[in-house]
N, C-alpha and C positions, 0 to 999 in steps of 0.2 A: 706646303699644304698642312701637315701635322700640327704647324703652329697656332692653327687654329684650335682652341679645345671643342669646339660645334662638330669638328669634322669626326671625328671616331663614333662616337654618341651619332650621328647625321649616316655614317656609312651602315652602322645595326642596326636602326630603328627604319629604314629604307628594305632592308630585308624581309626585316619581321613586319611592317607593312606594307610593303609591295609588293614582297615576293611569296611573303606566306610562312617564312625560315619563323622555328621554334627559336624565340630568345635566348637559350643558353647553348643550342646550334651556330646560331649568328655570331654571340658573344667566341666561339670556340675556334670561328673559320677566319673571320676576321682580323688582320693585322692590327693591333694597337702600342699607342704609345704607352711602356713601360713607365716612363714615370709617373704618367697620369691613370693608369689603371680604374683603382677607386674612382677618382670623380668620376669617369666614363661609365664604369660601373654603375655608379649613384644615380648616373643622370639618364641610363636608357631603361633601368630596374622603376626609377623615378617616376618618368615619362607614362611609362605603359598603367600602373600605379593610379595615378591619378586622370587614364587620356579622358573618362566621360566628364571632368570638370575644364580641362584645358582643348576640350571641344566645343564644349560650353562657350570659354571665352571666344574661343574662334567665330562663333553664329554670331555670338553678341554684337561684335565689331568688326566684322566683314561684311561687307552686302552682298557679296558671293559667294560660294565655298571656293576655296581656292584650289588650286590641283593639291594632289596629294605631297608633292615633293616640297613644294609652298606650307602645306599645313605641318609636314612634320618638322620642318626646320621652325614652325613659332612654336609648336610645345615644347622643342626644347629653349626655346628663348624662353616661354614662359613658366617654363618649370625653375628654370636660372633665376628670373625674375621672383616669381611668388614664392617658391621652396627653397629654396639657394639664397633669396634675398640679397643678388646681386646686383646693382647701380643698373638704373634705365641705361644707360648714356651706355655703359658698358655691353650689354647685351644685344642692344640695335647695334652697335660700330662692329661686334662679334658675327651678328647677322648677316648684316649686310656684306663683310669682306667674303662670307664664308660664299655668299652667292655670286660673288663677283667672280672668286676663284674657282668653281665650280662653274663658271660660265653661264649662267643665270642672272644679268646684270640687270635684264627687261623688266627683275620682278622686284630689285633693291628699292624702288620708288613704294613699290607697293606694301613690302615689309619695315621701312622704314616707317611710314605713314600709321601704318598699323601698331607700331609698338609705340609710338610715339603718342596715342593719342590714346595708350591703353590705361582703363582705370578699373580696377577689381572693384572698385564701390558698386557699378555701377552694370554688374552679371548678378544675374538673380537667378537665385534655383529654385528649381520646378518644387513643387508642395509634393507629399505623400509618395508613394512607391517607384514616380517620375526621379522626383529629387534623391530619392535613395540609389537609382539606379547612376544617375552621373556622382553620386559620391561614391559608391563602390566602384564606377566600371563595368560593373555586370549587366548583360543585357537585362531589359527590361521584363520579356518573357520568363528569367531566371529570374531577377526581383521577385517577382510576383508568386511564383513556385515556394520560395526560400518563406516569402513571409505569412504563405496560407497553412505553412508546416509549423515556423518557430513565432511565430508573432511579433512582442516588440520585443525579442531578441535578434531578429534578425539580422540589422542594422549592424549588433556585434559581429556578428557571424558573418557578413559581408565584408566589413571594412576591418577584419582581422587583420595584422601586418605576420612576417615571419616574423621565429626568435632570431633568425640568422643562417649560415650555413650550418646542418647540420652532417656533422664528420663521424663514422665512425672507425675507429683503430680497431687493428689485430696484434699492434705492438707498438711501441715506442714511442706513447701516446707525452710521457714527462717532457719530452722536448717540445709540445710543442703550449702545455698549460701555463706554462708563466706569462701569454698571452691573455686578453680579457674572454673571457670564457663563459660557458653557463651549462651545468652537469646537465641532464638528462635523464631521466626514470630507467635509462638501461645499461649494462654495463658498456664501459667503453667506448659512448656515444654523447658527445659534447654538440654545443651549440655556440660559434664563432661568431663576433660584427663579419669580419674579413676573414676570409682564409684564400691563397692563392695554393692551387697546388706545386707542390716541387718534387725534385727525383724519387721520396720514399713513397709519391702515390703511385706512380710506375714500379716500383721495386714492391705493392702490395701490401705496403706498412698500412695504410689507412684508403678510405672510398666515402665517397657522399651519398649517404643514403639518407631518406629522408625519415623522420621518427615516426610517423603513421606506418611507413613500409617495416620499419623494426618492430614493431607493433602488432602488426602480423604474424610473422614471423614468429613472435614472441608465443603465439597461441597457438601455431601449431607444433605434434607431437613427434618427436625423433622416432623414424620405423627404418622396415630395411629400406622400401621403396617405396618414394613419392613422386607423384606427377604434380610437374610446374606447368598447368596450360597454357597460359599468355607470360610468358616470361620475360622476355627483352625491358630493360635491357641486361638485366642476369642478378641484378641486387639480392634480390628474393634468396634465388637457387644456391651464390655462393653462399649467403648465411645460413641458410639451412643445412647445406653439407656438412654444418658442422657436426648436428646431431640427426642426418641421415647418413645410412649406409651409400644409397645412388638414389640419383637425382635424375629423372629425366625432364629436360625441359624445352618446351614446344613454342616454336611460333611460326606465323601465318606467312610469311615474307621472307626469302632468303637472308635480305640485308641484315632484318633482326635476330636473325639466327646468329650472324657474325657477331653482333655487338654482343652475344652472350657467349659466343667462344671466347673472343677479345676480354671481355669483363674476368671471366673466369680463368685467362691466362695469365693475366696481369695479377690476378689475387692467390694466383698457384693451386687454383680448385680441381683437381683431379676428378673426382666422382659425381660430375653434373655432365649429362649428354646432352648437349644438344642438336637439337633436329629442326627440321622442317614438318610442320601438321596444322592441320586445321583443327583447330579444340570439339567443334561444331559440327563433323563428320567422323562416324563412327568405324574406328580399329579393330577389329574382330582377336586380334593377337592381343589385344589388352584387356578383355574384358574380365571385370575382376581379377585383373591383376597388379594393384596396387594396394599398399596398405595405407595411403594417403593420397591423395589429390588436391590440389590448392587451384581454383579459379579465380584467378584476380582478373577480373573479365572486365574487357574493354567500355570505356563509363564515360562520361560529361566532364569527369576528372574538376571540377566545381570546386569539392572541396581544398583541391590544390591551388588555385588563383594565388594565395600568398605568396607561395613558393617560385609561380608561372605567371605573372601577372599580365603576360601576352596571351595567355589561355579564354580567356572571355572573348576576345577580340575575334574568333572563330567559332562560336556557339551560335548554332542557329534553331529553333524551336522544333522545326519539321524532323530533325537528326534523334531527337530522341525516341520518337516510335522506334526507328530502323533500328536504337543500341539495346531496345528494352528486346526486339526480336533475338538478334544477337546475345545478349546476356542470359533469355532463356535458352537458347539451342544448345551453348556451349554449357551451362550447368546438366540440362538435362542428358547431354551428350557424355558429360566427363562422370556424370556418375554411376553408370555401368559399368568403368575400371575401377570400382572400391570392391574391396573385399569385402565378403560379410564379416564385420565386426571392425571394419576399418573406418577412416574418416574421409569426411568431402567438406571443405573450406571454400567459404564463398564470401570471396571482397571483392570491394570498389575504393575509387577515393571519389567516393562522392557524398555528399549531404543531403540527397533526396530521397525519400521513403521509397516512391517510385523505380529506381535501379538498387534497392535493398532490401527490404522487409516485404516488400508485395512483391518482388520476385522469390524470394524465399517462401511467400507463403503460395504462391502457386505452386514451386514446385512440392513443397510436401503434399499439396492436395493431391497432385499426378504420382506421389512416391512416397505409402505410406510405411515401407521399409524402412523411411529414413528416421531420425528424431533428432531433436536439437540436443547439442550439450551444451550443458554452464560454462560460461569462461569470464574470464576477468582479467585485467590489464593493470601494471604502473602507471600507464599512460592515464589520464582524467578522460573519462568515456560517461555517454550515457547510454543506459541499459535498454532498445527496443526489446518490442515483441520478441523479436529470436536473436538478436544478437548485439552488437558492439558497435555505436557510434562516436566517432571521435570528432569533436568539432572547434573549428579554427579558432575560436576565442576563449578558449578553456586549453590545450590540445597544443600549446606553441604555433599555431597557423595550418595545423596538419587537420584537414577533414577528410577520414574513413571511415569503413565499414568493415567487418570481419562476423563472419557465424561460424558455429563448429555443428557440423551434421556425423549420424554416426547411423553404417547403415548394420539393422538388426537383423 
């Protein structure tokens, strides 16, 4: 079965559409063939990438929607085909064995037929905010959002790609730069085509964080004590331990509690607690008792697509009321644990005004204790009303948010 190169790329991209599995989850549980890694890679990173154009093809030259297990094996045919620029004759014979072996013989007429008589001349894309949304991927309702904010930049700002894996080291970073590589605005934090991890990311040499998360980080100020409210899966908390005394950091869900003990044991981070709390329901044991607070409160995550490019493919319009309630509970909730004279940090990775600057500016209307401070970044930002956007086509593919509040 492996011999097939369809079937690896055909067994993740079945997860992450059928089942719902986050792409870099899929890519982690799944068996694949070691030699082909990368292509696998390329090709289900590929797929998700480009799915609203090679759904496109799909309407074009189907007279039916095909079931789902049917459509995902042509986007990778025709991701093979159009992006890959592999031989017709190759990719149907790829096709169709893949379904014989997989026991789907009933549908080899049909996929046959179908690539057989495929011609890219002949898909036409939709005019204006339609056509922008099957060239980025991004649902339409988010189109439309993106381009009433940035105009005719948007189009940049959708169809941003990643720079690549971004890795950052704690040490031992020379072994691995003779590699093709690209520095990054921070220390110790490179930007890879490839990187596969090997034993020194378990041993805590190095972790993949992304540059808008370091970015953050970067702007907040080392105290005794800081609260991480949405922390999972621990990125944040371990880099901040650097230049905090303790760390406590919260989330909503047992599981992701683990993934931040986990994170933090594997990077040897001693001074980050983690717990179980809701950011959003108020601790009377905490109140004003931190000299920092960091909300990276749960968002549309938008500006991440480059990074997640299976991330749109679960955005739905009606969700964002429910995150904007959410993202005010838990700011207006977390910051009753500042100190007077301390700070309250309020990110997202998102690129909409909507989950940043008007929830920032509600909350100062409700809390005129608080006041903005200045901040400023390595990273290529542009300066909102109160704080720090970072966006994917300036930004290496990283679109965030960060403000610094200071309560007086």
């Amino acid at each position: 079965m492996k011999t097939n190169p369809f079937y690896d790329p055909y067994q993740i991209l079945t997860k992450v559409y059928a089942e719902g599995a986050h792409l870099k989850q899929a890519l982690a549980e799944t068996p694949i063939e070691e030699l082909n890694r990368s292509r696998t890679v390329k090709t289900v990173y590929g797929v998700l990438e480009e799915d609203g154009y090679l759904s496109l093809c799909i309407r074009t030259f189907a007279q039916k929607n095909p079931k789902q297990s049917v459509r995902i094996l042509l986007k990778i045919a025709l991701y093979w085909l159009l992006f890959l620029q592999k031989p017709k004759y190759m990719v149907t014979d790829t096709a169709v064995d893949l379904l014989k072996r997989l026991g789907k013989s009933g549908m080899a007429g049909f996929v046959n037929a179908f690539l057989r008589k495929f011609d890219e001349k002949k898909v036409v894309l939709p005019e204006g905010e339609e056509g922008l949304a099957v060239r980025s991927s991004f649902p339409l309702f988010a189109v439309k959002k993106v381009v009433a904010e940035y105009g005719e930049r948007a189009e940049s700002i959708l169809t941003a790609k990643s720079k690549g894996v971004s890795v950052r080291f704690e040490r031992g970073e020379e072994e691995y730069l003779n590699r093709p590589h690209e520095v990054s605005p921070f220390e110790k934090a490179y930007f890879f085509p490839h990187f596969t991890r090997d034993a020194n990311f378990f041993a805590g040499d190095y972790t993949f964080q992304s540059v808008g998360s370091i970015a953050i980080c970067d702007v907040v100020e080392g105290c005794d004590r800081l609260l991480d409210a949405c922390a999972a899966p621990g990125g944040k908390g371990v880099l901040l331990a650097k230049k905090c005394k303790e760390i406590v950091s919260c989330e909503l869900h047992a599981h992701r509690v683990c993934l931040i003990e986990q994170y933090c044991a594997r990077m040897k981070t001693e001074n980050v607690v983690a717990m179980q709390a809701d950011s959003s329901v108020f601790r009377p044991e905490w109140e004003q008792s931190f000299d920092g607070v960091l909300c990276d409160v749960p968002c549309s995550g938008l500006g991440t697509a480059a990074e997640n490019p299976d991330l749109p493919l679960r955005k739905r319009e009606e969700d964002m009321q429910e995150l904007s309630k959410t993202q005010r509970a838990i700011l207006k909730n977390c910051a009753r644990y500042v100190k007077k004279g301390g700070y309250l940090y309020y990110s997202t990775c998102s690129i909409l005004k909507e989950e940043n600057d008007d929830i920032v500016e509600a909350f100062l209307r409700e809390h005129p204790t608080f006041e903005v401070c200045a901040i400023a970044s390595p990273l290529i930002f542009e300066r909102t009303k109160y704080g720090l956007q970072f966006l994917p086509d300036r930004a290496y593919g990283a679109g965030f948010y960060v403000v610094k509040m200071r309560r007086v």
